[in-house]
Residue, then its C-alpha position, 0 to 999 in steps of 0.5 A: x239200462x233202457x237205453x241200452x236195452x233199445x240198442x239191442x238188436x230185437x229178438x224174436x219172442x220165444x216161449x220157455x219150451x222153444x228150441x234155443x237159436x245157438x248162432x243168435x245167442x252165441x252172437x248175443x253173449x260176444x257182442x252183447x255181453x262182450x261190450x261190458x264184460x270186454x271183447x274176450x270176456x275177460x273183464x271191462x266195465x263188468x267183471x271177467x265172465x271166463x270159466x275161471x272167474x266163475x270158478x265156484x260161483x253157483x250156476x243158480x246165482x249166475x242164471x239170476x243174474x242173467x235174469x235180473x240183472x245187479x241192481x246199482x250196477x250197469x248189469x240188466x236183467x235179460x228176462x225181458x229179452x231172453x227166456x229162462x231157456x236161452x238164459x241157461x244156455x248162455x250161462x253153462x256155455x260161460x261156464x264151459x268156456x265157449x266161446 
């Protein structure tokens, strides 16, 4: 996990009441997220992350996820790169379907 971490392209540090960057996180969740979860988030090392396979999964355990990752799994917790915020965001776009 750290090293993955540190291949990561740096993020600007933002405190929870800053503005969300869309275009940055929108390349985040497809670049980042897309080489586990595959290039249409339909499943890869990680488990499909579309709106149906989230279907019924309550957006609480999801944005934890984000945060802290899966233990015993290749799933890193974001909190070190992403504040709650951007987290959230990230996760109701995975639930809306975009992108």
């Amino acid at each position: 996990t750290a090293l993955f971490m540190t291949l990561l392209p740096a993020l600007p540090a933002a405190s929870a009441d800053s503005p969300v960057d869309r275009r940055q996180l929108e390349h985040l969740l497809l670049q980042d997220c897309g080489s586990c979860h595959g290039l249409r988030l339909t499943g890869g090392l990680g488990p499909s992350i579309t709106p149906e396979a989230l279907a019924g999964k309550p957006r609480d355990s999801l944005i934890a996820t984000v945060t802290h990752g899966r233990p015993g799994t290749a799933m890193p917790g974001w909190s070190a790169l992403l504040n709650e915020r951007e987290i959230t965001w990230l996760v109701d776009r995975l639930l809306q379907g975009n992108p």
